[in-house]
C-alpha positions as CSV (number, residue, x, y, z in Angstrom):
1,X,43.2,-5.9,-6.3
2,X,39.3,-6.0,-7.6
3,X,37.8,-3.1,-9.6
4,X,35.1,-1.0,-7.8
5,X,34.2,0.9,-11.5
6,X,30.7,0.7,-12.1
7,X,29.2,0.6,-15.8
8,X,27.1,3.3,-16.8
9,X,24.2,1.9,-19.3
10,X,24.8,4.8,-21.0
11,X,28.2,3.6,-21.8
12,X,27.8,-0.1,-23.3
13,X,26.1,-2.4,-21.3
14,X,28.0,-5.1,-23.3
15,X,30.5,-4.0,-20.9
16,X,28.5,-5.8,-18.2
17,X,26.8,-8.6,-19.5
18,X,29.6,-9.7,-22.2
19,X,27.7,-11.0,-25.8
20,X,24.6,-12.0,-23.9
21,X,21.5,-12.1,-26.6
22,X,19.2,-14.3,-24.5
23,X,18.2,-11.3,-22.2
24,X,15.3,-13.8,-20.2
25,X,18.4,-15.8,-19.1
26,X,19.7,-12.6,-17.6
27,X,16.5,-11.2,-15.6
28,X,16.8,-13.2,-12.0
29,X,13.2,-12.8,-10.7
30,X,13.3,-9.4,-8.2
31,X,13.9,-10.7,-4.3
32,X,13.5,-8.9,-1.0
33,X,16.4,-11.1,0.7
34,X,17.3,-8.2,3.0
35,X,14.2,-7.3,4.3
36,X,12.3,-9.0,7.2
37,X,10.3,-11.9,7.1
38,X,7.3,-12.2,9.3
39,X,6.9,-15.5,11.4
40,X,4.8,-14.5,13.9
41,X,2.4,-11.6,15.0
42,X,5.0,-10.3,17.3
43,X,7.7,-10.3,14.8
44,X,6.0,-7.9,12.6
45,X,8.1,-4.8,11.5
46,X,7.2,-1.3,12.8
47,X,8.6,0.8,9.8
48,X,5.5,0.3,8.4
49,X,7.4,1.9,4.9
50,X,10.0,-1.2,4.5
51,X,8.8,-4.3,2.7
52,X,8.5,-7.5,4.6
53,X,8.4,-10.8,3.5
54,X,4.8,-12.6,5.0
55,X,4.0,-16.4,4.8
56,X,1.2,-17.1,2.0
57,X,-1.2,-18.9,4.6
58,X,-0.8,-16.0,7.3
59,X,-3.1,-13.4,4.5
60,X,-6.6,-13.7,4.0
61,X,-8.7,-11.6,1.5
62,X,-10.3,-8.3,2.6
63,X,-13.9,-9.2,2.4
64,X,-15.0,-5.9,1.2
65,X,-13.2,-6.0,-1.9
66,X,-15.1,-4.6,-4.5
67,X,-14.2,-6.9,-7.2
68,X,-15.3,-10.2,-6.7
69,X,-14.3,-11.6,-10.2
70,X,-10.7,-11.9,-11.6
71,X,-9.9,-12.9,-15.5
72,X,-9.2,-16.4,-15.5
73,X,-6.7,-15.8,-18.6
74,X,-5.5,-12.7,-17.7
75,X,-4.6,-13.9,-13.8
76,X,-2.3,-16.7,-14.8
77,X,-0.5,-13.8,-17.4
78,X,-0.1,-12.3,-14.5
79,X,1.2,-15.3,-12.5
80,X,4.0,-16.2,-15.2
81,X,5.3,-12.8,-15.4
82,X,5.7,-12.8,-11.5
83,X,7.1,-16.6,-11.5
84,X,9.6,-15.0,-13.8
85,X,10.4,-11.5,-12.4
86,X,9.0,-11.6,-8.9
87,X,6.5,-9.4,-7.6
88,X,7.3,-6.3,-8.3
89,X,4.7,-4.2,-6.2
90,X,4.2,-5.6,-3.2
91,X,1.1,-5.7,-1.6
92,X,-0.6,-3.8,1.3
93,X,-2.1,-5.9,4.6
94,X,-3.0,-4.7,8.0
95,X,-3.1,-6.9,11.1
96,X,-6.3,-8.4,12.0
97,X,-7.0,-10.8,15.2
98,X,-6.1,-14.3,14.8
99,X,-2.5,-13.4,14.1
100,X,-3.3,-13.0,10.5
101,X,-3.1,-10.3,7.8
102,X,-5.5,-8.6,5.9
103,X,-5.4,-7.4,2.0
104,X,-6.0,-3.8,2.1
105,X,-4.9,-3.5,-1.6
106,X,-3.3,-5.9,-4.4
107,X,-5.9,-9.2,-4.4
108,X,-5.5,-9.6,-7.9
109,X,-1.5,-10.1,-7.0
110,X,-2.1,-12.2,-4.3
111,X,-4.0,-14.2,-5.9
112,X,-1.4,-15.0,-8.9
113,X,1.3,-15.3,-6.4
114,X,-0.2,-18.3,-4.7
115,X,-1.2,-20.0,-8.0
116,X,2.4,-19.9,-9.1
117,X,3.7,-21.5,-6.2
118,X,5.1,-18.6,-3.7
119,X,5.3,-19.2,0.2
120,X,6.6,-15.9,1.0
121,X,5.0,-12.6,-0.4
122,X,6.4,-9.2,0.1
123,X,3.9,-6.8,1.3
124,X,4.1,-3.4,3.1
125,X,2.0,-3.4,6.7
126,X,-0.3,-0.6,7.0
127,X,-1.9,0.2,10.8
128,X,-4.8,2.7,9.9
129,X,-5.0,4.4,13.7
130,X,-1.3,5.6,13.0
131,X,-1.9,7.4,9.5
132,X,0.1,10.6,10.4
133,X,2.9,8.1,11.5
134,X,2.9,5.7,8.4
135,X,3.1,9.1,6.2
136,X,6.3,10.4,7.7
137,X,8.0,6.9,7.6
138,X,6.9,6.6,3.7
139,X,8.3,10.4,2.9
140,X,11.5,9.8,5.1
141,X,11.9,6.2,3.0
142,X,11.2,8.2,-0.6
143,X,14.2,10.3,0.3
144,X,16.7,7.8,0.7
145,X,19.6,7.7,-1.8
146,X,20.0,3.8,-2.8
147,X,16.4,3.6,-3.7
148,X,15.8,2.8,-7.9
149,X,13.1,4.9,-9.8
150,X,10.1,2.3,-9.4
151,X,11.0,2.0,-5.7
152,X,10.5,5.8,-5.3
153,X,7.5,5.7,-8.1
154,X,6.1,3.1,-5.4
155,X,6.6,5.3,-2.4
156,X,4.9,8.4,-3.8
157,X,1.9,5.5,-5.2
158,X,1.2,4.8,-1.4
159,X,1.1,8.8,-0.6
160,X,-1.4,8.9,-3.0
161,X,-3.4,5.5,-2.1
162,X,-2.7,5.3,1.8
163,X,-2.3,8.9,2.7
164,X,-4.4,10.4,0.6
165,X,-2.1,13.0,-0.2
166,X,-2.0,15.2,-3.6
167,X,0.7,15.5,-6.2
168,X,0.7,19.2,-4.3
169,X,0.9,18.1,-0.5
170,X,3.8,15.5,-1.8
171,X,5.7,18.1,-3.5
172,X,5.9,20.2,-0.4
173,X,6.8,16.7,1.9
174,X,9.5,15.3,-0.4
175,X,11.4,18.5,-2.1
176,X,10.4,17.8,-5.6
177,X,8.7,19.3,-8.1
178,X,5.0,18.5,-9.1
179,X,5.8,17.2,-12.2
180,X,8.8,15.2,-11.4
181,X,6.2,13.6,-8.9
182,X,3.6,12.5,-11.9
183,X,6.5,11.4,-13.9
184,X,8.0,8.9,-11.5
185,X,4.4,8.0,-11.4
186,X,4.0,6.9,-15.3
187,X,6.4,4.6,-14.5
188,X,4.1,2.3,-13.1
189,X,1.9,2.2,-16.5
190,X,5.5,0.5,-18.1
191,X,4.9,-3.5,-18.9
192,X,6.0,-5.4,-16.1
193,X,9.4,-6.8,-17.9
194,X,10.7,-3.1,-18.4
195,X,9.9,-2.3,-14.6
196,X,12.0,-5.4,-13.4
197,X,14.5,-4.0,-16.0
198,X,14.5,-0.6,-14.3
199,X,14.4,-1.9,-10.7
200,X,17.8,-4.2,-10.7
201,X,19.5,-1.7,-13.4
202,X,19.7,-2.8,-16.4
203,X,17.4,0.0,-17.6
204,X,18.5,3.6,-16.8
205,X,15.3,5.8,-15.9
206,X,16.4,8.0,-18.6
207,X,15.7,5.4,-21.3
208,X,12.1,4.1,-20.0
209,X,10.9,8.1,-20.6
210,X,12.2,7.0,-24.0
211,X,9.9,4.5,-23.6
212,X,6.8,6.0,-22.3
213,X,6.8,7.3,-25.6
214,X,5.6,4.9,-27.6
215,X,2.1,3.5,-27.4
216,X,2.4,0.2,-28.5
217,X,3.8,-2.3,-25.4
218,X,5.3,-5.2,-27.6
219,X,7.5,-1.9,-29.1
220,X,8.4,-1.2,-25.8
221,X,9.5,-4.8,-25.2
222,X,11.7,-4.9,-27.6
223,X,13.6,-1.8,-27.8
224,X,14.1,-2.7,-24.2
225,X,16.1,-5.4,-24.7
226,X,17.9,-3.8,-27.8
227,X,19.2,-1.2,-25.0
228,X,20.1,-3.9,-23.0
229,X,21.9,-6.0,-25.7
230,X,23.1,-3.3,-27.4
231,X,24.5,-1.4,-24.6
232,X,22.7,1.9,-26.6
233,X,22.6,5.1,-25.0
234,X,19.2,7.6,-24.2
235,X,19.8,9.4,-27.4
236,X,20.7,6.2,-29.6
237,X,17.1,4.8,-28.0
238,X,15.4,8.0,-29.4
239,X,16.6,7.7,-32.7
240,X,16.0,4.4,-33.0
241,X,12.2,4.6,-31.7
242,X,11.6,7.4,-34.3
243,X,13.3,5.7,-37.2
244,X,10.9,3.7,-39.5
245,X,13.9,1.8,-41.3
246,X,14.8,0.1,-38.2
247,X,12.3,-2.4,-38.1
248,X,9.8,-0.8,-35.7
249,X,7.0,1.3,-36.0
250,X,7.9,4.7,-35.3
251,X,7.2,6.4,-31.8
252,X,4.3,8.5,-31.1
253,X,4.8,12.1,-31.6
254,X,5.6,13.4,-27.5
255,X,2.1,14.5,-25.8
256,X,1.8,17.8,-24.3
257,X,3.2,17.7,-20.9
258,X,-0.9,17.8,-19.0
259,X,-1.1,20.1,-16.0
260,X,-1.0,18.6,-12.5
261,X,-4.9,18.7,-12.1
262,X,-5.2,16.8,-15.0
263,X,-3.4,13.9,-13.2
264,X,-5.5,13.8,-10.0
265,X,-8.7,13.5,-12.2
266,X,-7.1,10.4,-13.6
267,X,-6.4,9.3,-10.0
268,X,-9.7,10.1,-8.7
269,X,-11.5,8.6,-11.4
270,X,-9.4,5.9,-11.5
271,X,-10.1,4.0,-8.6
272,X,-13.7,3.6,-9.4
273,X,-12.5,1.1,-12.2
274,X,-10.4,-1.5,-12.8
275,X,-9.3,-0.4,-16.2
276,X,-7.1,2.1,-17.1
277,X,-8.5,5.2,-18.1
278,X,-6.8,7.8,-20.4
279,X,-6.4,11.3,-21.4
280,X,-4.9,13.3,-24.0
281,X,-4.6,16.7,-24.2
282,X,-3.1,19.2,-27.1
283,X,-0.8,22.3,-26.8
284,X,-4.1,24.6,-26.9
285,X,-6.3,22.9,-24.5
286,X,-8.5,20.6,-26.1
287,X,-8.6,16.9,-25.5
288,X,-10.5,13.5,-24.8
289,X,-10.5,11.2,-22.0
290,X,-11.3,7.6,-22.6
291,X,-12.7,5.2,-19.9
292,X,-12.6,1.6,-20.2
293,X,-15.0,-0.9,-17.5
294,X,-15.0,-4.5,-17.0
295,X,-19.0,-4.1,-15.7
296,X,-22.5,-2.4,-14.8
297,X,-21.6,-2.4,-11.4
298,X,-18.5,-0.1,-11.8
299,X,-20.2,2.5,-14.2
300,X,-23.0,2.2,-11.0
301,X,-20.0,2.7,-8.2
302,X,-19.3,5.5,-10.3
303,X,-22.4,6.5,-10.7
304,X,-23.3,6.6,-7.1
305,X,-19.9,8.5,-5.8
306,X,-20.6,11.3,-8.3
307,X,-24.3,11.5,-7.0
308,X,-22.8,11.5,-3.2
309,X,-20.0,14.2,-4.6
310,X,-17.6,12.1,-3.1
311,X,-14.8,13.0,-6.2
């Protein structure tokens, strides 16, 4: 009679994937097999928080996107990692006449999908005259038990996006606590390989806190696949990113936890560029935030929204 035990990654990992050391050979590109695929305009799914699977020639760009020009260099990056791992974010589309669908958010991704060859990309469906609707189906989704951490990051990233709700209105719709809300949400900031890693399991979310740790991505990289080859636990992780004799540089000293505020003027400000922006804050208040632009235009968007107090 089979085993049902399950491995925990804690445990030895080793345990599941034998003496594997070539860790690309073991990271199958993420798939949405279960999940709907849209043939037709009919066909389209009304849980409008699953992910469905949409035929590459049935999208068309939004044309009010406010960025009109991609990195060359940095869009086919993009398009190996996801011909590797999948797309791990899907996209967001609404229906528009014509039996088509519309990008409300994730061009750059589209874009890279269909230059690496994909026919089918998953996408969520958003109908903007049922906000209140879409909201409740996203929170009762969020609060399902077999979801995995970037899943659940994911669901409270479209509350945020979509519903415009705060870190404070999704506390009081989901059950959790503020800060376990902007937690879940620096999991998205993690290079795409360690997502992927988190997503199918091989990566338990207690290690990729470990992770968040340490500034440097390549670091990242690599420790994650010496949790996943070595089978190490959350604690052997720590030790090993603060160590200096083990090869790596050692991690960054843990920032001070920032208050919840501080996280929706990263939000807020945010949007208004495509760079990430970042801010640092010590134990007695003082700190810097950094902002990084691609372009005139953006400071000028910025510029503009701060003149209309729209932020």
């Amino acid at each position: 009679m089979a085993s049902n035990k399950k491995f925990g990654l804690g445990m030895g990992v080793n345990a599941l994937l034998g003496n594997a050391v070539d860790i690309d050979s073991i990271r199958k590109p993420v798939g949405y097999v279960n999940k709907e695929i849209v043939g037709n305009r009919n066909s389209g799914t009304k849980e409008k928080a699953d992910i469905v699977r949409i035929p590459v020639d049935m999208i068309e760009p939004n044309p009010f996107q406010p960025r009109m020009s991609f990195d060359g260099e940095a869009l086919e990056e993009l398009a190996q990692s996801i011909k590797a791992l999948g797309l791990i974010q899907p996209i967001t589309v609404r229906m528009v006449d014509g039996g088509k669908y519309q990008i409300i958010s994730g061009e750059r991704r589209f874009r890279a999908c269909r230059s690496c060859g994909m026919d089918m990309i998953p996408a969520y469906i958003r109908d903007t005259s049922e906000q209140g609707m879409m909201e409740m189906a996203i929170v009762e989704n969020i609060q399902r038990k077999d979801l995995d951490p970037i899943e659940v990051a994911l669901g409270y990233r479209r509350l945020i996006d979509e519903c415009h709700l705060t870190h404070e209105k999704m506390a009081e719709r989901v059950g959790k606590k503020r800060t376990s809300i902007s937690n879940s949400l620096r999991l998205l900031t993690l290079p795409a390989k360690i997502q992927h890693d988190l997503k199918v399991g091989l990566l338990s979310e207690g290690h990729a806190k470990v992770l968040l740790g340490i500034e440097d991505s390549i670091i990242q990289e690599e420790l994650c696949d010496r949790v996943i080859k070595e089978g190490l636990s959350v604690r052997q992780l720590e030790i090993l990113a603060k160590d200096p004799a083990s090869g790596h540089k050692p991690a960054a000293k843990p920032e001070q936890q920032l208050p919840d505020h501080y996280y929706q003027v990263l939000e807020h400000i945010g949007k208004y560029f495509s760079k990430d922006i970042s801010l640092k804050r010590t134990a007695s208040g003082k700190g810097s935030m950094t902002i990084h632009f691609d372009s005139d235009e953006e400071v000028r968007r910025f510029l503009e929204a701060l003149d209309n107090a729209k932020i």
